[in-house]
C-alpha positions as semicolon CSV with decimal commas, in nm:
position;residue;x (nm);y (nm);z (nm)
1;X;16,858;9,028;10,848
2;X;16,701;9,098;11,139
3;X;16,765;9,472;11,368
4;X;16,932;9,304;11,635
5;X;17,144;9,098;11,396
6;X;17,281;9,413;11,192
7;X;17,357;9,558;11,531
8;X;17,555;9,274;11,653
9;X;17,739;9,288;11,330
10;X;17,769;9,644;11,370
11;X;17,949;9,616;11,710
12;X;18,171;9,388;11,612
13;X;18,287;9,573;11,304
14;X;18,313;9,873;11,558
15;X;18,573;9,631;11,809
16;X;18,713;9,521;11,543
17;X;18,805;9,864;11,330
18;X;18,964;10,000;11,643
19;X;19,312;9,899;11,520
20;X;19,218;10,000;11,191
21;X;19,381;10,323;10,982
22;X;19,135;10,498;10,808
23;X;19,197;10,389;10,484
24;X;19,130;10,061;10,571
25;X;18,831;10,157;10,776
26;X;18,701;10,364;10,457
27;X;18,791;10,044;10,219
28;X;18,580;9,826;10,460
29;X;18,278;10,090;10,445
30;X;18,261;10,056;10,108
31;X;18,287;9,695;10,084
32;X;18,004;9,673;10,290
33;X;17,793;9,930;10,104
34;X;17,852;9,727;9,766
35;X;17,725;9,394;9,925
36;X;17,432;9,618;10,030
37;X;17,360;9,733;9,716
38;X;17,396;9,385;9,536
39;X;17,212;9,223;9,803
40;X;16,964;9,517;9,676
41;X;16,953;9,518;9,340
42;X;16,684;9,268;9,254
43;X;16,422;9,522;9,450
44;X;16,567;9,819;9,210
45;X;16,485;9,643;8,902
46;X;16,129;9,549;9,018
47;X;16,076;9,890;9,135
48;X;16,221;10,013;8,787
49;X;16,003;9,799;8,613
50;X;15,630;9,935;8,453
51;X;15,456;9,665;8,581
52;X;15,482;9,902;8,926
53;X;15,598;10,229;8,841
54;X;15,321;10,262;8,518
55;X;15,034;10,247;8,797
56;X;15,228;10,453;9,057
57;X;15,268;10,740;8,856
58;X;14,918;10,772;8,672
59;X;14,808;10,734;9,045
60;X;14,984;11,000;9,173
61;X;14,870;11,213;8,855
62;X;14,533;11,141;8,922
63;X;14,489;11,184;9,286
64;X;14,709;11,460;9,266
65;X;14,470;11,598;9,047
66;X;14,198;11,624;9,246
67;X;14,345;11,777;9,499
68;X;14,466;12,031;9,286
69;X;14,845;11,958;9,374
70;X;15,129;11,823;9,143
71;X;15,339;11,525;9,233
72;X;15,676;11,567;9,134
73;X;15,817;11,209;9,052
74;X;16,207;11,173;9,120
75;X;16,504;10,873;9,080
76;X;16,724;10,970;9,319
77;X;17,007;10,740;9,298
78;X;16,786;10,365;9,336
79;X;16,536;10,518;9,543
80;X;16,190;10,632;9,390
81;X;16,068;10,975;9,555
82;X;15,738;11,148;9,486
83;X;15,679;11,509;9,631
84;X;15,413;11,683;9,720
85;X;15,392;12,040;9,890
86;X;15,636;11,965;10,202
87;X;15,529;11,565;10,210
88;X;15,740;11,356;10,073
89;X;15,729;10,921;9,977
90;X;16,028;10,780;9,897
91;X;16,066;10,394;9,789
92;X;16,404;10,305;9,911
93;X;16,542;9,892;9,791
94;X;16,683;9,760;10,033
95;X;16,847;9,393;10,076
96;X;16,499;9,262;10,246
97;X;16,255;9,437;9,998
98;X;16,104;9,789;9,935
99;X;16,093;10,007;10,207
100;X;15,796;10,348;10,169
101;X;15,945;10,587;10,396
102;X;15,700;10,899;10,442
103;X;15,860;11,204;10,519
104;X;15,716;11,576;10,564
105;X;15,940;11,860;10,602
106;X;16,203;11,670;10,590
107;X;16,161;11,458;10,863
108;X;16,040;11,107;10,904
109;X;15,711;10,996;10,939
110;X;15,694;10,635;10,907
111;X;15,830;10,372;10,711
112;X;15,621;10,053;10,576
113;X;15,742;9,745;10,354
114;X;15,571;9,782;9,981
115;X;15,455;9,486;9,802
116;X;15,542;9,523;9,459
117;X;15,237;9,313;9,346
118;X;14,967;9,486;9,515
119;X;14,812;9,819;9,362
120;X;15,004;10,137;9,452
121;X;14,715;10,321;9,491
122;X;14,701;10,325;9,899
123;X;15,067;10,492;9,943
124;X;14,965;10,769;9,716
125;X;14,651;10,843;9,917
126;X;14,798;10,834;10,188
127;X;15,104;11,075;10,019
128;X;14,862;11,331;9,968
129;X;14,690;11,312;10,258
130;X;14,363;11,125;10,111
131;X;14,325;10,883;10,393
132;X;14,477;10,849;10,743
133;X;14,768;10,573;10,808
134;X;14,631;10,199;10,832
135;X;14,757;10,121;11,241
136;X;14,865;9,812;11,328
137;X;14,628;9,624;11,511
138;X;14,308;9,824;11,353
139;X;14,003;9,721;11,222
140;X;13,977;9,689;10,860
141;X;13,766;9,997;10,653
142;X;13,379;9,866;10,586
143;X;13,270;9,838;10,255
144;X;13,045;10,078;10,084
């Protein structure tokens, strides 16, 4: 679902909640939040599964490593965080995929879609400050 989609939907559930109590308002919340989190649920169990997380976390062990700072690895709820210091990566499902949001002192960075195939290596880098953010639009990194 597209951005301007969910906000059409989102007005009209605002016109039409108007004549709503709360309790039916809260009821319809929640409705909405379950379909989310079904719609969901096939990204949690990939994320879940070692195929991704195995790599992910002896990854962040390593890099973290050699920068001499731990990586604190966290389920919160469905979502996937890994600290360290005051930066912050957390893999959030959503119903459209994976979402890496990178955060630092608690506020948001950026937020990119994650392939689950590809090699986790490149958000953990970039977690710990290894290598600047790819751009859109730039030029790919030469080979060695």
């Amino acid at each position: 679902m597209s951005f301007l989609d969910n906000l059409e939907d989102n007005l009209k559930a605002f016109e039409g909640s108007e004549g709503l109590s709360s309790a039916e308002q809260e009821a319809r919340r929640r409705e909405r939040e379950r379909q989310q989190a079904l719609q969901a649920a096939p990204y949690v169990e990939r994320l879940k599964s070692a195929s991704y997380t195995d790599p992910l976390f002896t990854e962040a062990a390593r890099a973290g490593h050699k920068v001499r700072t731990k990586v604190d690895i966290t389920w919160v709820g469905t979502t996937l965080r890994l600290q360290a210091r005051e930066r912050r990566l957390e893999l959030r499902p959503t119903p459209e995929g994976v979402v890496a949001v990178f955060l630092q002192d608690s506020k948001e960075l950026r937020s990119v879609p994650v392939d689950l195939d590809r090699n986790p290596a490149p958000l953990i880098h970039e977690l710990l400050g290894l290598t600047e953010p790819k751009r859109a639009g730039s030029k790919p990194d030469p080979a060695p």
